[in-house]
mmCIF file as gemmi writes it, N, C-alpha and C atoms, coordinates in Angstrom:
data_model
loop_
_atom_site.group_PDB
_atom_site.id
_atom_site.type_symbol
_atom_site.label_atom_id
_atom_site.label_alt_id
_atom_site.label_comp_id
_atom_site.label_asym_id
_atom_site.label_entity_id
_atom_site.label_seq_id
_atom_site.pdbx_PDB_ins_code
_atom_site.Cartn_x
_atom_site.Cartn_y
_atom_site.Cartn_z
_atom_site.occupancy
_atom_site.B_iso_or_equiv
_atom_site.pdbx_formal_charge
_atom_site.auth_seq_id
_atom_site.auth_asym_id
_atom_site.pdbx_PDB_model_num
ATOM 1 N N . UNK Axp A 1 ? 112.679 102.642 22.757 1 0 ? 1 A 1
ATOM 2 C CA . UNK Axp A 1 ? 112.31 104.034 22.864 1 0 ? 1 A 1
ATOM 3 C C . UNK Axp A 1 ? 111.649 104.257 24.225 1 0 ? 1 A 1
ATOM 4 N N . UNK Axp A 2 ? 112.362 105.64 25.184 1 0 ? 2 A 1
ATOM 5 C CA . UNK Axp A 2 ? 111.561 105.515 26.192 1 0 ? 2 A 1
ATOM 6 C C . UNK Axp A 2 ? 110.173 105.926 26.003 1 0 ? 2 A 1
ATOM 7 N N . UNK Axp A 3 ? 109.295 105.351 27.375 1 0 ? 3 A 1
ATOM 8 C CA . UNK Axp A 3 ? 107.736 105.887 27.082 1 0 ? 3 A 1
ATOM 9 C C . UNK Axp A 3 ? 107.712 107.246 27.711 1 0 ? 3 A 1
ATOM 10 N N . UNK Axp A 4 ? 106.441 107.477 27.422 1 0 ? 4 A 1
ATOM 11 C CA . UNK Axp A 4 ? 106.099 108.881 28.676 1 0 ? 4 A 1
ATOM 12 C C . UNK Axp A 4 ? 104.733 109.053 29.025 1 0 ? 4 A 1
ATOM 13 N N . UNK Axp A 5 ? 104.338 109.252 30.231 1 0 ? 5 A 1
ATOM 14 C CA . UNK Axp A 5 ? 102.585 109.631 30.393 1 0 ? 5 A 1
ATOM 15 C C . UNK Axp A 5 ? 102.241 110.614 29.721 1 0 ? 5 A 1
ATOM 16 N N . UNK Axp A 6 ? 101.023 110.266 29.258 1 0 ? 6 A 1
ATOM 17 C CA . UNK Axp A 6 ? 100.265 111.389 28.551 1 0 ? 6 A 1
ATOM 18 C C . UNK Axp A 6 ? 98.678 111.101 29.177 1 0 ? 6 A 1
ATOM 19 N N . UNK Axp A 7 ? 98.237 112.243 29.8 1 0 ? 7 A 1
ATOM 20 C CA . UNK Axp A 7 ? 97.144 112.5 30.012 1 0 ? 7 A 1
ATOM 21 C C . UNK Axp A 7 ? 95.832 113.397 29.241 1 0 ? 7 A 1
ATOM 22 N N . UNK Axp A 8 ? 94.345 112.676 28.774 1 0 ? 8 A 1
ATOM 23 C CA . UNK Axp A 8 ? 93.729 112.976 28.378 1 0 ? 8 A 1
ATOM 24 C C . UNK Axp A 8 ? 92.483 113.012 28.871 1 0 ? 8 A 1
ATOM 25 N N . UNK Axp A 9 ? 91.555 114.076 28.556 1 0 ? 9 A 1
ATOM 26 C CA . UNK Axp A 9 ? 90.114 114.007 29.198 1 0 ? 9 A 1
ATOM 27 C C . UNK Axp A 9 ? 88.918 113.427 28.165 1 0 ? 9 A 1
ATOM 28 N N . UNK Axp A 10 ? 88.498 112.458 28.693 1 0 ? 10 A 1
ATOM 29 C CA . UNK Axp A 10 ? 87.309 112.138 28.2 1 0 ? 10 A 1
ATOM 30 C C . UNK Axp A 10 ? 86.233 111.711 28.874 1 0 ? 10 A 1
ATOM 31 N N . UNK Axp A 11 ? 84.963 111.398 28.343 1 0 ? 11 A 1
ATOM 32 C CA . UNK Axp A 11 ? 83.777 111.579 29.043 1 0 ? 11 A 1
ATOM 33 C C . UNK Axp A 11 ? 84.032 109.923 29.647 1 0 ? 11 A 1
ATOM 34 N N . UNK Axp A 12 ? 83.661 109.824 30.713 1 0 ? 12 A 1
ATOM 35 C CA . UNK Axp A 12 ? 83.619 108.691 31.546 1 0 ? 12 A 1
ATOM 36 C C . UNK Axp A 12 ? 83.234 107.745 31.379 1 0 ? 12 A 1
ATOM 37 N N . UNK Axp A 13 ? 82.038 108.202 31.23 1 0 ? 13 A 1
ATOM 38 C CA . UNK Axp A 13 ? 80.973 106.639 30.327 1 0 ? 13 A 1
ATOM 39 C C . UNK Axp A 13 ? 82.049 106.085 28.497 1 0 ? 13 A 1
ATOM 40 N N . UNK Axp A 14 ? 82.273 107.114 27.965 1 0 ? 14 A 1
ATOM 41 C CA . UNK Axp A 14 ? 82.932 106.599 26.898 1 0 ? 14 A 1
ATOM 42 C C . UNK Axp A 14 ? 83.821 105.553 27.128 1 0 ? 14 A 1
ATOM 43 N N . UNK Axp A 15 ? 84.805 106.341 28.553 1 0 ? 15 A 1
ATOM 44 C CA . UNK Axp A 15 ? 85.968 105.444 28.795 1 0 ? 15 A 1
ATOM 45 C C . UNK Axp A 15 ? 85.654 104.445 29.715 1 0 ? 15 A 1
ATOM 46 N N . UNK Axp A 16 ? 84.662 104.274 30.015 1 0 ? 16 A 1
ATOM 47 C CA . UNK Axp A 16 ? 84.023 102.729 30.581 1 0 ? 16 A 1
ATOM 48 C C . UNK Axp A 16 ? 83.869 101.629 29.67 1 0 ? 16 A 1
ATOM 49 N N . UNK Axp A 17 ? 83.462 102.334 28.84 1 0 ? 17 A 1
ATOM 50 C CA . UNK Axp A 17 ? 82.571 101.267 27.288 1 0 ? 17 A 1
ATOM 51 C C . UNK Axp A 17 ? 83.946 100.615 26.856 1 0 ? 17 A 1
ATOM 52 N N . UNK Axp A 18 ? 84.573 101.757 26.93 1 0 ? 18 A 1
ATOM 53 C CA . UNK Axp A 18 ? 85.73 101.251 25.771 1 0 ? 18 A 1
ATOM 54 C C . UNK Axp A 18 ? 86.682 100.429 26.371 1 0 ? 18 A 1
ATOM 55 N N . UNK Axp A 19 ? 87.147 100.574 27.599 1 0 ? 19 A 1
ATOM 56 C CA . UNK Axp A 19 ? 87.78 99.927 28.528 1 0 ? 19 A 1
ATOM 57 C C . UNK Axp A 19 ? 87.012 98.439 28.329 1 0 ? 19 A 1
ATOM 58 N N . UNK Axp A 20 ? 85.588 98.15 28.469 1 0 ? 20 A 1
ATOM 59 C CA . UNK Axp A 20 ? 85.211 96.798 28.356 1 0 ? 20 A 1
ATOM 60 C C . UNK Axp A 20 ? 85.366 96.288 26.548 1 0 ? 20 A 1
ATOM 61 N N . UNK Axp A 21 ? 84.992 97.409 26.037 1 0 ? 21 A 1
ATOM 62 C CA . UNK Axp A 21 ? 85.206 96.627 24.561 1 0 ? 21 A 1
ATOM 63 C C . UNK Axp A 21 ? 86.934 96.208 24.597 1 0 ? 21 A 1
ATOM 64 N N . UNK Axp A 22 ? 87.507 96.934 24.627 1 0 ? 22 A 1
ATOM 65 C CA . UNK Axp A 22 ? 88.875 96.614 24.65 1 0 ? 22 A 1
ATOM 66 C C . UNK Axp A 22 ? 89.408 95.452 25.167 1 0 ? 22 A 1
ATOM 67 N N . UNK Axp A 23 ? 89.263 95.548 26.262 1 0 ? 23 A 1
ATOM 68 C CA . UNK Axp A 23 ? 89.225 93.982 27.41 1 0 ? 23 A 1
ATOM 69 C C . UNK Axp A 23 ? 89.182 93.026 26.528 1 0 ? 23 A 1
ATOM 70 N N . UNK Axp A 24 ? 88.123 92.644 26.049 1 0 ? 24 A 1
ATOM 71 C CA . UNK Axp A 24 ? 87.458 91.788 25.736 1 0 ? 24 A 1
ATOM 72 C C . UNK Axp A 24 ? 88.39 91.236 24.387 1 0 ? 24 A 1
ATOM 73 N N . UNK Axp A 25 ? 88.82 92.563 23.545 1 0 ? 25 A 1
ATOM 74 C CA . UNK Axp A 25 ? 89.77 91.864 22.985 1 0 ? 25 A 1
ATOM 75 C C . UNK Axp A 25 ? 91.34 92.123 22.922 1 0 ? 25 A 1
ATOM 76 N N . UNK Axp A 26 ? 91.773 91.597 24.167 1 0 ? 26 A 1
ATOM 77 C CA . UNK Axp A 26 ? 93.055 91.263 25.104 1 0 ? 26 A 1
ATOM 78 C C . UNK Axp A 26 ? 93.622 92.512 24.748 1 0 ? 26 A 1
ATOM 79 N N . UNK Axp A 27 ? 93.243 94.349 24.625 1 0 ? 27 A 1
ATOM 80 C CA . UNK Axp A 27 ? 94.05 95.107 24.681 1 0 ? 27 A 1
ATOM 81 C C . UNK Axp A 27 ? 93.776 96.265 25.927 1 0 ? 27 A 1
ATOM 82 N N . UNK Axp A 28 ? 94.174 97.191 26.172 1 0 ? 28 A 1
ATOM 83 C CA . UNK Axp A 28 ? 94.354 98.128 27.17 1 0 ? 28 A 1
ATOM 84 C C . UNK Axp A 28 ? 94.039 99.563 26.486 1 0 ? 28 A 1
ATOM 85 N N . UNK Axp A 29 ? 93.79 100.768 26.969 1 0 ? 29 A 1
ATOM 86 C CA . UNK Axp A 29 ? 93.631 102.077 26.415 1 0 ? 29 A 1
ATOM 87 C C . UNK Axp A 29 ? 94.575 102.434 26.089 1 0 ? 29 A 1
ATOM 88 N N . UNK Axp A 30 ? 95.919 102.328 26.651 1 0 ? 30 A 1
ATOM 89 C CA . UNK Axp A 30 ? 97.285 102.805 26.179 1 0 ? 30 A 1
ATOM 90 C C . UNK Axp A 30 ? 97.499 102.071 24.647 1 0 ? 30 A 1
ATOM 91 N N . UNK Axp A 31 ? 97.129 100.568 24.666 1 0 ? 31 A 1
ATOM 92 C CA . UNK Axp A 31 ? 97.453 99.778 23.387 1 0 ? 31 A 1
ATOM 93 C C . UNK Axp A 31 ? 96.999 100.504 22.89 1 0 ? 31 A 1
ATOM 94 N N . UNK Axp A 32 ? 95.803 100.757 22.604 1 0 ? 32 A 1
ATOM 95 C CA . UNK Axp A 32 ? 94.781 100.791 21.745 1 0 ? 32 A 1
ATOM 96 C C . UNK Axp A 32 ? 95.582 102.176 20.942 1 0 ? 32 A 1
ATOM 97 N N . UNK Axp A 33 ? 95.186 103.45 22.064 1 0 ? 33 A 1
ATOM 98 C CA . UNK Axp A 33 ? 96.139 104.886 21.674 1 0 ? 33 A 1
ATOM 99 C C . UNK Axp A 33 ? 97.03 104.749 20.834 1 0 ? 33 A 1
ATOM 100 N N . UNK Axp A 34 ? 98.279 103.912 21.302 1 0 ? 34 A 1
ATOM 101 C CA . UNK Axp A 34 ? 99.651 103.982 20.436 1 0 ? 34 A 1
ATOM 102 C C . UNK Axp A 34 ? 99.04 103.349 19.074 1 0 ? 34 A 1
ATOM 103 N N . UNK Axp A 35 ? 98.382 102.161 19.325 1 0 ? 35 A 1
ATOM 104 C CA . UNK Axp A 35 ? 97.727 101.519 17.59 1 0 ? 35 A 1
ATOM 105 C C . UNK Axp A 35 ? 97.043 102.616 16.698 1 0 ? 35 A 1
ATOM 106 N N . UNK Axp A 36 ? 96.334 103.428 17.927 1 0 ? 36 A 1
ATOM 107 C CA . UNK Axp A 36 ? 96.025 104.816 16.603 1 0 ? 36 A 1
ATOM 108 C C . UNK Axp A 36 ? 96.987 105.57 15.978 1 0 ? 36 A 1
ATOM 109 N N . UNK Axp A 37 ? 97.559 105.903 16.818 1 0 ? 37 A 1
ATOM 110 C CA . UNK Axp A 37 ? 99.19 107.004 16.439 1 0 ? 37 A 1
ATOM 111 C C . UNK Axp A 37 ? 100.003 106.627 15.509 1 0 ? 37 A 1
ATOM 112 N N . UNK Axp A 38 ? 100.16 105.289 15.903 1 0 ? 38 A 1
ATOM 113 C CA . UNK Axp A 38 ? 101.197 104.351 14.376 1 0 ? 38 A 1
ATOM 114 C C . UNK Axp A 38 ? 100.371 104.634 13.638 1 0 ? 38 A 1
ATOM 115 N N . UNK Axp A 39 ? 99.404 103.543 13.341 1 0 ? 39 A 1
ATOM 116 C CA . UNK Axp A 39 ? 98.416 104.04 11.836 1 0 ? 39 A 1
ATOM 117 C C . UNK Axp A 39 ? 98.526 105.471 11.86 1 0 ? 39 A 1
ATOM 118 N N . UNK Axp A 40 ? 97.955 106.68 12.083 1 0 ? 40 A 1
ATOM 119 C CA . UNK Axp A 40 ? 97.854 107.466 11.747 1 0 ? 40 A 1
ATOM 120 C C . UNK Axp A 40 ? 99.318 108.39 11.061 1 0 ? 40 A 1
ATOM 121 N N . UNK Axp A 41 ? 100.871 107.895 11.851 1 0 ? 41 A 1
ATOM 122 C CA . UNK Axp A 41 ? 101.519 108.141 11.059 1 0 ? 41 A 1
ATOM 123 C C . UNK Axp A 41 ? 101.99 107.581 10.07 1 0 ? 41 A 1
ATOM 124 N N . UNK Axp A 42 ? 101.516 106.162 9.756 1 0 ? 42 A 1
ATOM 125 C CA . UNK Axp A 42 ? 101.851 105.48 8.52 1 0 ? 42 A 1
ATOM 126 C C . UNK Axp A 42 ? 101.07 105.918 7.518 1 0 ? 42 A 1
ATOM 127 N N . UNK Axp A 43 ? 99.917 106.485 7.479 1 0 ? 43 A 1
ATOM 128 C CA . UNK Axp A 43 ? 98.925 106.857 6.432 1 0 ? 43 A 1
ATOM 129 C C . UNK Axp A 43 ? 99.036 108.231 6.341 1 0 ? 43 A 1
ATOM 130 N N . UNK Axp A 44 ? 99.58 108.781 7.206 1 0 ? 44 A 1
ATOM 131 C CA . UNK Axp A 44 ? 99.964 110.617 7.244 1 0 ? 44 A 1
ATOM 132 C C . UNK Axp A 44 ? 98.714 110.802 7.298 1 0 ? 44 A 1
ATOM 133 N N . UNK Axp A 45 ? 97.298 110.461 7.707 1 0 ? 45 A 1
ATOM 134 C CA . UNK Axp A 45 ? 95.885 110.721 7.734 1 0 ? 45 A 1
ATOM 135 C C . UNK Axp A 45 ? 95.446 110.274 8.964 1 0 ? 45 A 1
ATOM 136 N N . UNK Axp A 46 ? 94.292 110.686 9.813 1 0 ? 46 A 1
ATOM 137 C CA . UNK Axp A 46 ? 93.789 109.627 10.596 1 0 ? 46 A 1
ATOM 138 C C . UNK Axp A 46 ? 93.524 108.36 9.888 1 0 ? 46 A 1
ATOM 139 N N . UNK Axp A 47 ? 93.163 107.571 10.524 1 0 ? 47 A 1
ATOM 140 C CA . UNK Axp A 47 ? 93.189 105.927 9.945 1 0 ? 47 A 1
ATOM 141 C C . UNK Axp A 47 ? 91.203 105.676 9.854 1 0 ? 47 A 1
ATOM 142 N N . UNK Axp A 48 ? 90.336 106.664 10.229 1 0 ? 48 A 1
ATOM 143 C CA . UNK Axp A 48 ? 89.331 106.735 9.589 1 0 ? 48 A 1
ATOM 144 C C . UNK Axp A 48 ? 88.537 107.804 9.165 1 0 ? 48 A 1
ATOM 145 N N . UNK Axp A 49 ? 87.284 107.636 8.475 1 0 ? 49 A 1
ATOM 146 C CA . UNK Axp A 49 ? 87.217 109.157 7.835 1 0 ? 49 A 1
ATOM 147 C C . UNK Axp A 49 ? 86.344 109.703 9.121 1 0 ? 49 A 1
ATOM 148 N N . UNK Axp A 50 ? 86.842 111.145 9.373 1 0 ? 50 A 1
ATOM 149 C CA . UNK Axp A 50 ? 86.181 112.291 9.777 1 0 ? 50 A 1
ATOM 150 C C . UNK Axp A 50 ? 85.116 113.091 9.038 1 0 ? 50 A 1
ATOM 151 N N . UNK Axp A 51 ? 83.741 113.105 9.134 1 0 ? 51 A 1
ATOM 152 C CA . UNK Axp A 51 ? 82.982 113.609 8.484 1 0 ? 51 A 1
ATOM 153 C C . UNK Axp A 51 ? 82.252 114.289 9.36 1 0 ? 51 A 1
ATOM 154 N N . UNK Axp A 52 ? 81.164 115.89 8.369 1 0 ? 52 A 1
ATOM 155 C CA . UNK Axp A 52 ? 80.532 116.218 9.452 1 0 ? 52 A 1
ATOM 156 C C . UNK Axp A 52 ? 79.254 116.254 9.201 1 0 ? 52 A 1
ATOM 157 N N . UNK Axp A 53 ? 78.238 115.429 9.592 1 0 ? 53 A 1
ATOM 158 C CA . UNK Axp A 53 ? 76.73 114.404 9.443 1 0 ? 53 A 1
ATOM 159 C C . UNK Axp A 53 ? 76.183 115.432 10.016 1 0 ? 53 A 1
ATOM 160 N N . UNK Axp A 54 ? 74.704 114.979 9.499 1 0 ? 54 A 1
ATOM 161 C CA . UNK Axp A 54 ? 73.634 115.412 10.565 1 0 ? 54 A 1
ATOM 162 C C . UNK Axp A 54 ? 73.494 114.523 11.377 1 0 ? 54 A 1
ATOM 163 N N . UNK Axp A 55 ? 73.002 114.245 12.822 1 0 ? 55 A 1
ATOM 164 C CA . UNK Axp A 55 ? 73.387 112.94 13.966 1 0 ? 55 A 1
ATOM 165 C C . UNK Axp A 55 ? 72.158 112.001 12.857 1 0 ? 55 A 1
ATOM 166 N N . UNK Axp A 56 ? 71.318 112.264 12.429 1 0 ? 56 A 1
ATOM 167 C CA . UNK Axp A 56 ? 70.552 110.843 12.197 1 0 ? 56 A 1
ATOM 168 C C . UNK Axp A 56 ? 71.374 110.061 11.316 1 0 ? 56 A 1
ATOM 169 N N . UNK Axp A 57 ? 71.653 110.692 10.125 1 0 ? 57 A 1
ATOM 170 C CA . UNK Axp A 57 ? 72.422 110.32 9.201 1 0 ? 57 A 1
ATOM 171 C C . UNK Axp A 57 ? 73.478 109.619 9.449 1 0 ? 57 A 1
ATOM 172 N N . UNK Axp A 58 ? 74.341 110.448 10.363 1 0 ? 58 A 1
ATOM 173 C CA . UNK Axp A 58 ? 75.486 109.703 10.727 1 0 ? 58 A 1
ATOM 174 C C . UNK Axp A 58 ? 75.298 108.43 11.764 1 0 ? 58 A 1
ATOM 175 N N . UNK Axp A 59 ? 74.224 108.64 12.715 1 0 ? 59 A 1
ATOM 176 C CA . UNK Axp A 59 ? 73.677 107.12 13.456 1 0 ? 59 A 1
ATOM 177 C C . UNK Axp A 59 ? 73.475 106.295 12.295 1 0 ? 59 A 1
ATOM 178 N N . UNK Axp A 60 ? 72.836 106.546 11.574 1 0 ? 60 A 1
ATOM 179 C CA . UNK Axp A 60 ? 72.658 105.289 10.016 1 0 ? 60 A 1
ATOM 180 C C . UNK Axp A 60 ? 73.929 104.651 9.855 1 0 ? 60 A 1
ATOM 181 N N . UNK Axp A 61 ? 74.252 105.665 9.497 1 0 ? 61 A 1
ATOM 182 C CA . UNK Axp A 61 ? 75.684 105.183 8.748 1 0 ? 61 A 1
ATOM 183 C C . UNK Axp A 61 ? 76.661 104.54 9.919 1 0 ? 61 A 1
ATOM 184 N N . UNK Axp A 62 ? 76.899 104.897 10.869 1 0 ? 62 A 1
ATOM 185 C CA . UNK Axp A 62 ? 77.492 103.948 11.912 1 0 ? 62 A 1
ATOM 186 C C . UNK Axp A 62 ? 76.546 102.356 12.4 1 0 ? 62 A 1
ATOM 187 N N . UNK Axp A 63 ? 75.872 102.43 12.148 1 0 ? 63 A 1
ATOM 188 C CA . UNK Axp A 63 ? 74.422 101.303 12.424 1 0 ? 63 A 1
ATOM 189 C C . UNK Axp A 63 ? 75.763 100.182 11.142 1 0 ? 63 A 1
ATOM 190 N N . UNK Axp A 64 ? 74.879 100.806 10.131 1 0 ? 64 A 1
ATOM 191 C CA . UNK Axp A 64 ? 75.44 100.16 8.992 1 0 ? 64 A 1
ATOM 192 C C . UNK Axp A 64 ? 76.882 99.367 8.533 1 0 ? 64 A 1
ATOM 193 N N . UNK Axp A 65 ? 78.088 100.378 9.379 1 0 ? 65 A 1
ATOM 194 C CA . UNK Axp A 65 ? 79.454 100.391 9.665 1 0 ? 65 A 1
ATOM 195 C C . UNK Axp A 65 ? 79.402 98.784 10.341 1 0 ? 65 A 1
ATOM 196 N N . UNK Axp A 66 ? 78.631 99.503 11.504 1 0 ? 66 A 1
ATOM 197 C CA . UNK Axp A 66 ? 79.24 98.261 12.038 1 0 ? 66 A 1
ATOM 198 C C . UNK Axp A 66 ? 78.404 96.609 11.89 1 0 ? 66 A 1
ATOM 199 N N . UNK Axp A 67 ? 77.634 96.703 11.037 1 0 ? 67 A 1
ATOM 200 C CA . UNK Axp A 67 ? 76.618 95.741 10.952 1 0 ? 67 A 1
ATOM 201 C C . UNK Axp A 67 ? 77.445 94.832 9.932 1 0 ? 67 A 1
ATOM 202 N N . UNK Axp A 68 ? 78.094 95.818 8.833 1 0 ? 68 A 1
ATOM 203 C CA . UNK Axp A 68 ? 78.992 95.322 7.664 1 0 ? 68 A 1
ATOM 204 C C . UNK Axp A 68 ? 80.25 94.633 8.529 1 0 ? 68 A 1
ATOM 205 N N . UNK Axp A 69 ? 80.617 94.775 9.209 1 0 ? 69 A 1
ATOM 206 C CA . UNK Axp A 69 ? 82.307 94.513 10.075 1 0 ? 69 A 1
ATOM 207 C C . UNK Axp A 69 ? 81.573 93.21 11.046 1 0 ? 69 A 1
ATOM 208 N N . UNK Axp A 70 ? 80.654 93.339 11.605 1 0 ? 70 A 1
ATOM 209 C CA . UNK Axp A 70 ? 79.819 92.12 11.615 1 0 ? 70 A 1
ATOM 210 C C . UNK Axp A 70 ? 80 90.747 10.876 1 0 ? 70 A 1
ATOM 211 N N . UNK Axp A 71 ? 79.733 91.327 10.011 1 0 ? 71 A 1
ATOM 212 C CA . UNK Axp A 71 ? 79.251 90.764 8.791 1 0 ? 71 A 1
ATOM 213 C C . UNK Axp A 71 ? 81.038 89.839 8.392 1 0 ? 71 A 1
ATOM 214 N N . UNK Axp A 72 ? 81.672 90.857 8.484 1 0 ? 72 A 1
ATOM 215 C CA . UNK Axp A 72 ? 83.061 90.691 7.871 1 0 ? 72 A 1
ATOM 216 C C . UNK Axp A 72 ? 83.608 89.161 8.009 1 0 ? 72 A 1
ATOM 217 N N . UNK Axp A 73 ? 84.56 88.607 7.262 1 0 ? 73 A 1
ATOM 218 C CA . UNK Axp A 73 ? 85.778 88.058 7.909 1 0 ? 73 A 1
ATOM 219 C C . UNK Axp A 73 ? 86.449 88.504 8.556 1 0 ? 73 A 1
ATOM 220 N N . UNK Axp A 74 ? 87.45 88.337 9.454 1 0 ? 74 A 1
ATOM 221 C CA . UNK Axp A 74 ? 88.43 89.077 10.489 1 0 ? 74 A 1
ATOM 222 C C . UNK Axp A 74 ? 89.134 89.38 9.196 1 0 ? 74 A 1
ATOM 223 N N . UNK Axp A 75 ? 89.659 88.601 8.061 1 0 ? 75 A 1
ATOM 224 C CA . UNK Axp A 75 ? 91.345 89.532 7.041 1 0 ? 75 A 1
ATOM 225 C C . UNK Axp A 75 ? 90.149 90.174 6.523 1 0 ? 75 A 1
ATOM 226 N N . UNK Axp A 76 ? 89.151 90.615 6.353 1 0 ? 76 A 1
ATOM 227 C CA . UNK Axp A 76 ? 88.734 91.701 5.264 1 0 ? 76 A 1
ATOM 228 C C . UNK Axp A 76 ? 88.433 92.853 6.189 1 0 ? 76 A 1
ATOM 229 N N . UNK Axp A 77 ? 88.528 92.775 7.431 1 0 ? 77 A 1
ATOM 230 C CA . UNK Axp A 77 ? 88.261 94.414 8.408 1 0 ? 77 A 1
ATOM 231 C C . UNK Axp A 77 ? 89.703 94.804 8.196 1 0 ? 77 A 1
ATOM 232 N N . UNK Axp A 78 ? 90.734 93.899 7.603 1 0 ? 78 A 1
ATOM 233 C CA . UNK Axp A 78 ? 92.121 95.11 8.278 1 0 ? 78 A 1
ATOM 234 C C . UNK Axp A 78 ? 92.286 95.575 7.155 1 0 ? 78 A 1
């Protein structure tokens, strides 16, 4: 299938962070993108939940997220 550029705006610092998290595990921003898009059309949903928090609440709950995935085996995060 051919590809095509697609251009998006995001905040800089985000796409710094993520660029190094990514790195780190051997993928690229483009990977990463298309890995959302598949999932998201295999589940006909985004591939995580969208909610709308108050910021403390939702800092908790991301604290927590990722403390559990931490926590994880690698087969029990997928």
């Amino acid at each position: 299938m051919p590809k095509v550029n697609t251009c998006i705006s995001i905040d800089a610092d985000l796409k710094k962070e993520a660029q190094e998290l990514y790195a780190d595990l051997g993928l690229d921003l483009s990977t990463v993108v298309t890995l959302l898009l598949k999932e998201s059309l295999c589940v006909q949903w985004l591939p995580f939940r969208v909610t709308r928090k108050k910021p403390a609440e939702a800092s908790t709950k991301c604290e927590a997220y990722a403390e559990s995935l931490r926590k994880a085996q690698p087969w029990e995060t997928l």
